[in-house]
MARKE-651377 format. One line per field, with one value per residue: residue number from 0; residue in three letters; x, y, z of N, C-alpha, C in turn. Coordinates in steps of 0.02 Angstrom, whole numbers. Each point is the difference from the previous one (the first is absolute). Layout:
N
num: [NUM_...]
residu: [ala_...]
nc1: [X_...]
nc2: [Y_...]
nc3: [Z_...]
cac1: [X_...]
cac2: [Y_...]
cac3: [Z_...]
cc1: [X_...]
cc2: [Y_...]
cc3: [Z_...]
//
This chain:
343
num: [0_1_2_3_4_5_6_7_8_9_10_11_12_13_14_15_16_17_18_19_20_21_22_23_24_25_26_27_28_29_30_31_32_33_34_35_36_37_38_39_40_41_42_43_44_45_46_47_48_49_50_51_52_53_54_55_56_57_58_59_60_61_62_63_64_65_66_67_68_69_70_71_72_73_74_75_76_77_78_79_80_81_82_83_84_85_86_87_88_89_90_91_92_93_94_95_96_97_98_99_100_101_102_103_104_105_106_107_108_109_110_111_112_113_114_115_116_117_118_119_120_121_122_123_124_125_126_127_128_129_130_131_132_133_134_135_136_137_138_139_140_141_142_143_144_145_146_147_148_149_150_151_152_153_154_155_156_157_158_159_160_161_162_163_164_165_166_167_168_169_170_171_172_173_174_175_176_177_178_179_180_181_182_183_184_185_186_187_188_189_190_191_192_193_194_195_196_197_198_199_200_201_202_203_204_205_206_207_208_209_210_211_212_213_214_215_216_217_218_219_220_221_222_223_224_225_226_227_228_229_230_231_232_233_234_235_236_237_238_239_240_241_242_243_244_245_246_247_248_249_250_251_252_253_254_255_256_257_258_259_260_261_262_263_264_265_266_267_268_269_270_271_272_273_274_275_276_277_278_279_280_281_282_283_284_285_286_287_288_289_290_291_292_293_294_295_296_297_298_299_300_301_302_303_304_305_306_307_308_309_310_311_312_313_314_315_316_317_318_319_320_321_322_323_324_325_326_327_328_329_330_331_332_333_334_335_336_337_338_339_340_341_342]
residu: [unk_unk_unk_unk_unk_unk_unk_unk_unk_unk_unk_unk_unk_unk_unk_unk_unk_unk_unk_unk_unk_unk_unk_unk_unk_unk_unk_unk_unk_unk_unk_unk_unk_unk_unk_unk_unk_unk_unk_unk_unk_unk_unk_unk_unk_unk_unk_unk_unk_unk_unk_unk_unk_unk_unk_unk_unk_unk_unk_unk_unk_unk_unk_unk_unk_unk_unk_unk_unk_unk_unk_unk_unk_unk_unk_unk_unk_unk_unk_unk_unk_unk_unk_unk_unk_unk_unk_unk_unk_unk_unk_unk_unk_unk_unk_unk_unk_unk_unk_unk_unk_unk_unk_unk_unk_unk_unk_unk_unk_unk_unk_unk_unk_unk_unk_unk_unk_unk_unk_unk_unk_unk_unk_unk_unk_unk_unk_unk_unk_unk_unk_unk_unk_unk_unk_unk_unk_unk_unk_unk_unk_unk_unk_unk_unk_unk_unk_unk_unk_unk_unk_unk_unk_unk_unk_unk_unk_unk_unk_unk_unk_unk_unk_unk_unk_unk_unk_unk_unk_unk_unk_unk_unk_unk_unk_unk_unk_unk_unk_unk_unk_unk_unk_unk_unk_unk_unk_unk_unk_unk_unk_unk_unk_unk_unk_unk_unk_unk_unk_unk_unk_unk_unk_unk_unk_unk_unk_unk_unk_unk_unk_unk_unk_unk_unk_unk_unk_unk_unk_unk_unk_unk_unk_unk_unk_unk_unk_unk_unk_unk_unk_unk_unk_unk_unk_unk_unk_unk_unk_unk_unk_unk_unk_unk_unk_unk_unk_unk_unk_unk_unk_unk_unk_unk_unk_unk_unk_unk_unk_unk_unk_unk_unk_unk_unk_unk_unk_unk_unk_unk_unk_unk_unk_unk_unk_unk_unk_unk_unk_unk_unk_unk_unk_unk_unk_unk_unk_unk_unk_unk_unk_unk_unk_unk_unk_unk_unk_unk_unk_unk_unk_unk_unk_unk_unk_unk_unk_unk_unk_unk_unk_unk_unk_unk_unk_unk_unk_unk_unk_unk_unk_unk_unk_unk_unk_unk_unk_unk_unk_unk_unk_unk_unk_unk_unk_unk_unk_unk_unk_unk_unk_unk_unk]
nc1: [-990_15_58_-7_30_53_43_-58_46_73_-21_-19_63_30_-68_7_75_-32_-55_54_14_-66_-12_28_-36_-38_57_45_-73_18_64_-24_-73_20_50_-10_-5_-45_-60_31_-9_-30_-29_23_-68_1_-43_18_50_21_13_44_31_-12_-11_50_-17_15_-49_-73_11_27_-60_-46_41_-14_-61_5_13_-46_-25_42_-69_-6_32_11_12_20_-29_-18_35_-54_22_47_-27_44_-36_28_64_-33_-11_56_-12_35_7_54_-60_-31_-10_1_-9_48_24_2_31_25_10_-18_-54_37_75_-32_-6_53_41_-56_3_49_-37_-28_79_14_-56_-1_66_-45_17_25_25_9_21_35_33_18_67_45_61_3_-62_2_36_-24_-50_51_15_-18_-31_-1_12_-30_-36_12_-15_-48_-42_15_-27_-59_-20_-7_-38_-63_6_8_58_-50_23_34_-59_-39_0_-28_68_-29_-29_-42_-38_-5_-38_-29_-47_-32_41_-57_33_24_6_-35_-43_-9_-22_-35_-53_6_-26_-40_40_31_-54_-65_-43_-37_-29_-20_-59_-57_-49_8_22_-6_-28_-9_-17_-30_-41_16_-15_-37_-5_4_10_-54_-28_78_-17_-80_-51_-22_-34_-59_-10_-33_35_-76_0_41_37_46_1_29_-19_57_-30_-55_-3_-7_-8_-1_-31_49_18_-7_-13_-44_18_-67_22_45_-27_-54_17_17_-62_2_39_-41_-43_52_18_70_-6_64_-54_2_-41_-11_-35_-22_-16_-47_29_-65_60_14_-20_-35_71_-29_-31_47_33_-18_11_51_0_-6_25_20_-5_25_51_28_2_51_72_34_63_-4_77_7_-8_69_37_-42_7_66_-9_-51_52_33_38_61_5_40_-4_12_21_39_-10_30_-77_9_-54_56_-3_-21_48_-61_49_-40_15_-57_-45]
nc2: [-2405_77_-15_48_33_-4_13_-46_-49_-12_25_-61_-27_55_-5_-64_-11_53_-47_-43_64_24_-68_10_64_-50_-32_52_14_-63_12_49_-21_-62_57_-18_68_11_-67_18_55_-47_-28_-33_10_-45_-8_-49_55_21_-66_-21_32_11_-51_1_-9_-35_-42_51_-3_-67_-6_40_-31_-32_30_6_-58_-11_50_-62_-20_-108_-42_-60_-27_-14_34_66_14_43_54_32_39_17_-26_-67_35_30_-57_-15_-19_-11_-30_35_39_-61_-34_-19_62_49_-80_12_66_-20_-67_-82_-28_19_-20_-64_9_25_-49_-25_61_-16_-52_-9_18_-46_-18_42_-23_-25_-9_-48_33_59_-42_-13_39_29_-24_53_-10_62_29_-54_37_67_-15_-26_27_-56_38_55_-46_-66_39_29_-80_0_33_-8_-49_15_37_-60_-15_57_-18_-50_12_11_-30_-19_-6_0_58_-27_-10_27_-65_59_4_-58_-5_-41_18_-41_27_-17_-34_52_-41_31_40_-75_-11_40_-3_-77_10_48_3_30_-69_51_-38_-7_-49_5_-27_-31_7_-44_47_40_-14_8_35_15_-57_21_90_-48_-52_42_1_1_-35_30_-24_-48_74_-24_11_-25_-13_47_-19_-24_2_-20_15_-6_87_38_-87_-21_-40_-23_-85_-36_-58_-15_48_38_-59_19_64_31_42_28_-61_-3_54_-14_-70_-17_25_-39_-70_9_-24_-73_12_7_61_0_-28_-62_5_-47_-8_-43_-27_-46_-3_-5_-30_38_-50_-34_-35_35_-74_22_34_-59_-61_23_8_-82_-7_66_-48_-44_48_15_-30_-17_22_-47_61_42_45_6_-53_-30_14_-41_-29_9_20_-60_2_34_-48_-19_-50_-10_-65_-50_-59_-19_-53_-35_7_-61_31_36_5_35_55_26_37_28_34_61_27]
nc3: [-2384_21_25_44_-45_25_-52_-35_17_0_-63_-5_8_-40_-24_4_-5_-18_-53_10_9_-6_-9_-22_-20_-21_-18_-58_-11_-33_-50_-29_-17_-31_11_-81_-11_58_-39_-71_39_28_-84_-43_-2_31_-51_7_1_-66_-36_57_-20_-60_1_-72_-60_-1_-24_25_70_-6_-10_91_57_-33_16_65_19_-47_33_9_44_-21_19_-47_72_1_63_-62_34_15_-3_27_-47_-43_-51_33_-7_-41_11_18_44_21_-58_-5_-22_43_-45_46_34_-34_-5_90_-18_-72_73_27_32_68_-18_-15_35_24_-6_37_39_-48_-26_59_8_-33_-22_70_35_32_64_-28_48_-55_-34_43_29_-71_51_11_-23_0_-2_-69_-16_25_0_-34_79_-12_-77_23_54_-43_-8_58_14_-46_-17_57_-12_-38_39_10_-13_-24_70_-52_3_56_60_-45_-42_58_-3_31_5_-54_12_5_-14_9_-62_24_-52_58_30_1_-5_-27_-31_-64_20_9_-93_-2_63_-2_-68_34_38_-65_-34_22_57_-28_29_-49_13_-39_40_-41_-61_45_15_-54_-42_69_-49_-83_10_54_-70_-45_40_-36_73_11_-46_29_-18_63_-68_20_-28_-20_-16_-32_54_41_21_22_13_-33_0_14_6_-51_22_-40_45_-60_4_-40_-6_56_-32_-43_-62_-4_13_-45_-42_39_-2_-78_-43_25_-31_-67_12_22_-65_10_-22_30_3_0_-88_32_-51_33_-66_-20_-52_-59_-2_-39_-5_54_52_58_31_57_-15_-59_39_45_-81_-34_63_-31_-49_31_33_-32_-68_8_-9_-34_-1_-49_-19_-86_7_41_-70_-39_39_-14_-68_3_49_-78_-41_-11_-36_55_44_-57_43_-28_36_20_53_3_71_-12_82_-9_6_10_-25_23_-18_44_-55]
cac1: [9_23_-1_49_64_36_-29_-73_-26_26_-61_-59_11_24_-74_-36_34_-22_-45_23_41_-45_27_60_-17_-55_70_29_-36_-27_65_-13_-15_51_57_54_83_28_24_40_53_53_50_-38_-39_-43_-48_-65_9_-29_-110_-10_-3_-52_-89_-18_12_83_14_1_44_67_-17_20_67_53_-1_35_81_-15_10_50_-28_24_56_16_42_27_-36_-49_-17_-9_30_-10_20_8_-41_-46_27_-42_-62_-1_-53_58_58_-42_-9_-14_-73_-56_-69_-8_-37_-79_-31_-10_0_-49_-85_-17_14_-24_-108_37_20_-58_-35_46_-41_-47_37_27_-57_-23_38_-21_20_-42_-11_-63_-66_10_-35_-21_45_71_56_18_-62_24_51_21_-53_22_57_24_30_32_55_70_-1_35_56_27_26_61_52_22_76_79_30_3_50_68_66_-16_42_84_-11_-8_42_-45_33_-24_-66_-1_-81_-43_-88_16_-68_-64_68_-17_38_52_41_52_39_37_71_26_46_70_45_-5_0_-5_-68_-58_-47_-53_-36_-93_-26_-76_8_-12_72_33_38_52_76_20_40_53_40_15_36_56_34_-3_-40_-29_13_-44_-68_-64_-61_-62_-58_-23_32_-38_13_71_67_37_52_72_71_36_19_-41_13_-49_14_-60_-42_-49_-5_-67_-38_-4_30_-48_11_78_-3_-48_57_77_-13_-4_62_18_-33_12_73_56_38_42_12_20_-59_47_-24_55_-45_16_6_12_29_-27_45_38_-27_-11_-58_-45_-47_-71_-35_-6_-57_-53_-3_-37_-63_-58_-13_-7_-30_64_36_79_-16_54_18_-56_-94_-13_1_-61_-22_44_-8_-83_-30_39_75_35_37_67_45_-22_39_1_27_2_-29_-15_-52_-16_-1_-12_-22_-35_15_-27_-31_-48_-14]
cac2: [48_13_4_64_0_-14_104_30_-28_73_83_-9_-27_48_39_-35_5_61_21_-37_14_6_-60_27_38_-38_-18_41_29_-78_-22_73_-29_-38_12_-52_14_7_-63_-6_58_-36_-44_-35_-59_-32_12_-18_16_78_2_-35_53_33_-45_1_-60_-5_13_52_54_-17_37_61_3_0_37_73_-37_-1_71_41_27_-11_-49_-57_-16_-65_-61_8_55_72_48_76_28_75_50_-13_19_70_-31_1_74_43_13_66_19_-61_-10_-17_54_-10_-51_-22_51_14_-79_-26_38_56_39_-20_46_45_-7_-25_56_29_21_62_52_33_23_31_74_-23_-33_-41_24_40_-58_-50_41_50_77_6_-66_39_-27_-59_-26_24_-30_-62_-9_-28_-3_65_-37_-10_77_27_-18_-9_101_-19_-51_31_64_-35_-29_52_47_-33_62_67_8_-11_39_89_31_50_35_57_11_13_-28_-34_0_-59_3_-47_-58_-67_-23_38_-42_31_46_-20_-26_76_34_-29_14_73_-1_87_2_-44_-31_-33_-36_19_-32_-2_-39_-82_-29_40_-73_-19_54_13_-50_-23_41_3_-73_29_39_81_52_102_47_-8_-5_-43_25_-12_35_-13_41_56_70_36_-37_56_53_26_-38_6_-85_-60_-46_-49_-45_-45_32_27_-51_-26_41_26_52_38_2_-1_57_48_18_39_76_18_-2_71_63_28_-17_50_43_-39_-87_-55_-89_-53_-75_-62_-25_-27_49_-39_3_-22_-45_-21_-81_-3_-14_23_70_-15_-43_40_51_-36_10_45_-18_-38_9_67_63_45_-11_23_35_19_51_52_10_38_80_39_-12_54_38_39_-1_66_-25_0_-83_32_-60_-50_-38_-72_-58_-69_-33_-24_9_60_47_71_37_49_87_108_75_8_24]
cac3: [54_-33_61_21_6_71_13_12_59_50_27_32_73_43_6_30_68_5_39_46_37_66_45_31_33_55_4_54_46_62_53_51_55_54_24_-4_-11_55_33_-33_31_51_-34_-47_22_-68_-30_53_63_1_7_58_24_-23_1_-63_-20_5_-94_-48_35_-74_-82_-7_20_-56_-49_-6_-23_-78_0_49_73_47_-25_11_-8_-33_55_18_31_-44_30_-32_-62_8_-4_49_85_4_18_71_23_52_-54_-4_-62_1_-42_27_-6_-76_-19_24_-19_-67_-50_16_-30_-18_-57_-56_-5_-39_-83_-65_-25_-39_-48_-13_28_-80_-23_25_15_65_34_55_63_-12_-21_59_67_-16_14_-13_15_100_38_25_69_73_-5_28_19_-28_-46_21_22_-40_-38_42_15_-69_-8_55_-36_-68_14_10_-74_-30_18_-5_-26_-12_35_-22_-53_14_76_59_26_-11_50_87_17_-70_45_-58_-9_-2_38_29_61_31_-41_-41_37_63_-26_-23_39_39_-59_-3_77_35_-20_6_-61_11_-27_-11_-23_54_56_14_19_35_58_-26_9_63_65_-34_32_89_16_-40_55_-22_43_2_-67_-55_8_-56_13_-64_-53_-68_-47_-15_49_38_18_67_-56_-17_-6_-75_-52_13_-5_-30_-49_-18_14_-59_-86_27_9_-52_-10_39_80_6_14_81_56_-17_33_60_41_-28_82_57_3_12_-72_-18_30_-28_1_-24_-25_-5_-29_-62_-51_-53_-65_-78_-24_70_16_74_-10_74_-21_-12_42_28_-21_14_61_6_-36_26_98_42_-48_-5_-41_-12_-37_-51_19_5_44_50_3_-8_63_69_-25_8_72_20_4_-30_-13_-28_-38_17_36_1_47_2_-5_-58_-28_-49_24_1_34_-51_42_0_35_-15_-29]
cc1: [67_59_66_58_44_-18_-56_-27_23_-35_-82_11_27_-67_-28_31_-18_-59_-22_32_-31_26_67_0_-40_40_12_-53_-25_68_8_-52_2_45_60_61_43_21_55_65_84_42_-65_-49_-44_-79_-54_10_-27_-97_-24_-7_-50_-65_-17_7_85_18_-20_58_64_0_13_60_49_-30_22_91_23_10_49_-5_41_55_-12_61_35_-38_-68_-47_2_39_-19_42_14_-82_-76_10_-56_-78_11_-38_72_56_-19_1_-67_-65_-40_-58_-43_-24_-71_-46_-39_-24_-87_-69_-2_28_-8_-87_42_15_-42_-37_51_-19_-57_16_28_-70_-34_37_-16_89_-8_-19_-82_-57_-17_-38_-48_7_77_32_7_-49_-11_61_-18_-80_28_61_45_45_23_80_16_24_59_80_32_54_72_44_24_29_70_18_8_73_79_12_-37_41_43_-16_-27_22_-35_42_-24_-65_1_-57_-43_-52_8_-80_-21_73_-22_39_51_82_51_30_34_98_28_35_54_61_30_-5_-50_-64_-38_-56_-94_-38_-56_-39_-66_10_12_86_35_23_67_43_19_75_63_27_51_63_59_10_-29_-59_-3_44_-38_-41_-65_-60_-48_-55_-22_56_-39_-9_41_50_41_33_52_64_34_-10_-58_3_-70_28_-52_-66_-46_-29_-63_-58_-1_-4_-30_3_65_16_-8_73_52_-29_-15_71_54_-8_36_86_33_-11_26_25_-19_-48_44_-43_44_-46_35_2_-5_41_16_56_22_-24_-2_-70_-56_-30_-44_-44_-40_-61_-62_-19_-60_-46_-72_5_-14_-17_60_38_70_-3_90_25_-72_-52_9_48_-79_-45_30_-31_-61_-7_78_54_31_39_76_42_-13_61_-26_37_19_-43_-50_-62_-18_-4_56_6_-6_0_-50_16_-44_16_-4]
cc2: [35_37_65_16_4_96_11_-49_34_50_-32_-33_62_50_-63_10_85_-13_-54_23_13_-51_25_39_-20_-44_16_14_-48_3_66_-24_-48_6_-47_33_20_-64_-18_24_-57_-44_-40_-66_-51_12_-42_15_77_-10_-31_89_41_-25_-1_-84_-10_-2_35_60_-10_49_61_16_-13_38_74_-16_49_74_37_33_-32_-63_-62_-51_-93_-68_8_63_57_44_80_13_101_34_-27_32_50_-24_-2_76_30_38_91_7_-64_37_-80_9_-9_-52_-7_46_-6_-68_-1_24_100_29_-14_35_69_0_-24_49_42_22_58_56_32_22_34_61_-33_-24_-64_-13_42_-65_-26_39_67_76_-21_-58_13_-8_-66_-47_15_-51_-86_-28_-65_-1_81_-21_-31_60_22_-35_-16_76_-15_-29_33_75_-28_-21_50_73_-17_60_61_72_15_51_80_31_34_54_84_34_-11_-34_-40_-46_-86_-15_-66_-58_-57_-22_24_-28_61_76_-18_3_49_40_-27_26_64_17_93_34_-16_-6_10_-59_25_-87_-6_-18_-68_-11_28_-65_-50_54_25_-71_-1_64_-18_-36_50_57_86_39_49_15_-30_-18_-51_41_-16_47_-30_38_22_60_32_-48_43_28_15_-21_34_-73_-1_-42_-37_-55_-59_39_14_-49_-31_22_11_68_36_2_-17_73_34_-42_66_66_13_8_82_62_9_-16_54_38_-39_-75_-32_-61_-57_-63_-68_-54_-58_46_-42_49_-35_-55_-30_-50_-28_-27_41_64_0_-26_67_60_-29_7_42_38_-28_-5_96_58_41_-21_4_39_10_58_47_8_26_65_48_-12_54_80_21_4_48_-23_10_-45_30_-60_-80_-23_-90_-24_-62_-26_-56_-4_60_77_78_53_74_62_29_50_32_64_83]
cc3: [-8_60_9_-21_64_40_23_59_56_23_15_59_57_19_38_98_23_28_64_57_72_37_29_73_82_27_100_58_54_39_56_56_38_21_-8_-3_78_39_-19_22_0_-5_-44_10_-51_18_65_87_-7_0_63_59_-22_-5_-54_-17_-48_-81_-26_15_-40_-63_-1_-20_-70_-85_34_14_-73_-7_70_59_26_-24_35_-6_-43_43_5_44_-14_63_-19_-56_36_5_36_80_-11_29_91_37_48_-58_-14_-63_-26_-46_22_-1_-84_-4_9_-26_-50_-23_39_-36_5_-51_-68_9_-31_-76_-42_-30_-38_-66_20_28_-65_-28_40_14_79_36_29_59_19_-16_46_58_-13_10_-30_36_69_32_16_34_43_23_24_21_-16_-52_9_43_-53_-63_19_-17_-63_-12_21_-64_-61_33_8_-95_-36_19_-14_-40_-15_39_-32_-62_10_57_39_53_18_50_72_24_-63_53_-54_21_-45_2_52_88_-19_-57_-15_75_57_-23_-24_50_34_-48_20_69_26_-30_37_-43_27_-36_-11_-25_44_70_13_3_60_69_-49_-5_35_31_-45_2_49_-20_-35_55_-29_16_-2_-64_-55_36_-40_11_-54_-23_-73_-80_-54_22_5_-13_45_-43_27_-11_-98_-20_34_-46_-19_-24_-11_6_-65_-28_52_-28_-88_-5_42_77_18_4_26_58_-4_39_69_42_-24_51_37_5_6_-67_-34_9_-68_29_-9_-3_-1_-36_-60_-53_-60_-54_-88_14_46_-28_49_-13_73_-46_-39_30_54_-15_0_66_30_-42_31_70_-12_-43_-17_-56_-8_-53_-48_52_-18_27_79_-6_-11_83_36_-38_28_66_40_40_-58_-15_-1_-36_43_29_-25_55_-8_-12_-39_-17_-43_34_-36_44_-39_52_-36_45_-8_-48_31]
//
């Protein structure tokens, strides 16, 4: 028998912990639904008090608990007791910016009836969503309030992560009126305009989100200088602002219908105003792992895509923009901010 060199074990143990990694994932999504990281809030507990609370059984709940120890959610201490890790404070549901949501979202049966259909999302072009209900990702949300709320509250979270040093990296100073189209609960223009006191704003997004962005306007004190209003952005969107705002929007959608938004929001912008994409951006040679994962994402939920500069200069081009310049950020998920003017 003839057995691995150390190198070649390395690289079959580093493809085996890969395709091991789902566990991980389902991980996090049991300690998301047991709320171990909020029981946790308060100081460090041992293992058969967190399963005395939860109605789990106490040694498999150990295993959880110290294989995500193993990836830094959460810490153990010298007595035994698991606690919070940095990147477990993001599991608490009050922490802002909290991916909570995310977990329940993407982990358990419903989101595995999701990822099992990955393979026949790559050989079809299908969604798995489209397999599943047989309409769009949006039809099916808005269809189950359930998973449309943790939708919602997810969006929330990632405008908090995605919006790191976007602020610091572009200057909205310039704009009088920006429309922040298919802006959900209100996140990014709430932060724009506290930034920008002598701006207003509107929220545009469907009807389902509007009780949320109404209530996270009210809470950012910016009642009378941001309008909420819904619709369909296939359609309309509200005109004459100088900035409209997208963020996360396009990479939902594929070229053909990434384009019918642009042209429309083309319709109804200022002469002289300003597209402002806030998006993942794949670049040659990154070593940011969110902006691939992220494209898988929308492979198999929404039919969409992360895209290169060029592709969304050939996107602003066919729907009569003009790519003037890209903006890198902090952010470590790779965020972007992608200027046009219209054509």
């Amino acid at each position: 028998m003839t057995e691995l060199s150390v190198t070649k074990a390395q690289a079959a143990t580093r493809l085996l912990e890969l395709i091991a990694i789902r566990l991980i994932s389902e991980s996090i999504y049991v300690a998301a639904a047991l709320g171990l990281a909020d029981l946790l809030a308060d100081g460090p507990k041992n293992v058969e008090e967190l399963a005395k609370t939860t109605g789990v059984g106490a040694s498999s709940l150990r295993r959880v608990m110290r294989a995500l120890v193993t990836f830094d959610v959460f810490a153990q201490d010298s007595d035994g007791r698991f606690a919070m890790a940095p990147t477990g404070e993001f599991l608490k549901r009050e922490t802002e910016g909290s991916l909570h949501s995310a977990a329940l979202f993407f982990g358990g049966e419903r989101g595995a009836k999701v990822d099992e259909l990955f393979l026949h999302c790559v050989k079809t072009g299908d969604t798995a969503w489209k397999t599943i209900s047989g309409g769009n990702w949006i039809s099916w949300l808005q269809s189950n309030s359930e998973w449309n709320s943790l939708f919602n509250m997810m969006m929330t979270a990632f405008s908090t992560l995605h919006l790191t040093g976007v602020l610091e990296a572009y200057d909205f100073s310039y704009a009088s009126r920006i429309v922040d189209v298919g802006g959900g609960h209100g996140k990014i223009i709430s932060e724009i305009l506290k930034r920008y006191p002598r701006t207003h704003g509107v929220l545009f997004d469907l009807p389902h989100a509007l009780e949320g962005g109404r209530k996270t306007i009210a809470q950012a004190g910016l009642t009378d200088r941001c309008e909420v209003a819904s619709g369909d952005f296939f359609v309309s969107v509200p005109s004459g602002a100088d900035v409209y705002v997208l963020s996360r929007v396009i990479h939902d959608w594929n070229d053909e219908k990434a384009i019918a938004i642009l042209k429309v929001v083309r319709k109804a912008i200022a002469p002289t105003g300003r597209l402002i994409l806030l998006e993942v951006m794949l670049r040659p040679g990154q070593t940011k792992v969110y902006p691939v994962l992220s494209d898988l994402n929308m492979l198999v939920r929404t039919g969409g895509c992360e895209r290169t500069e060029e592709e969304y200069r050939t996107l602003y081009d066919s729907a009569g923009f003009a790519l003037t310049r890209t903006v890198a950020t902090i952010a470590p998920t790779g965020t972007t901010v992608i200027e046009g003017r219209p054509l």
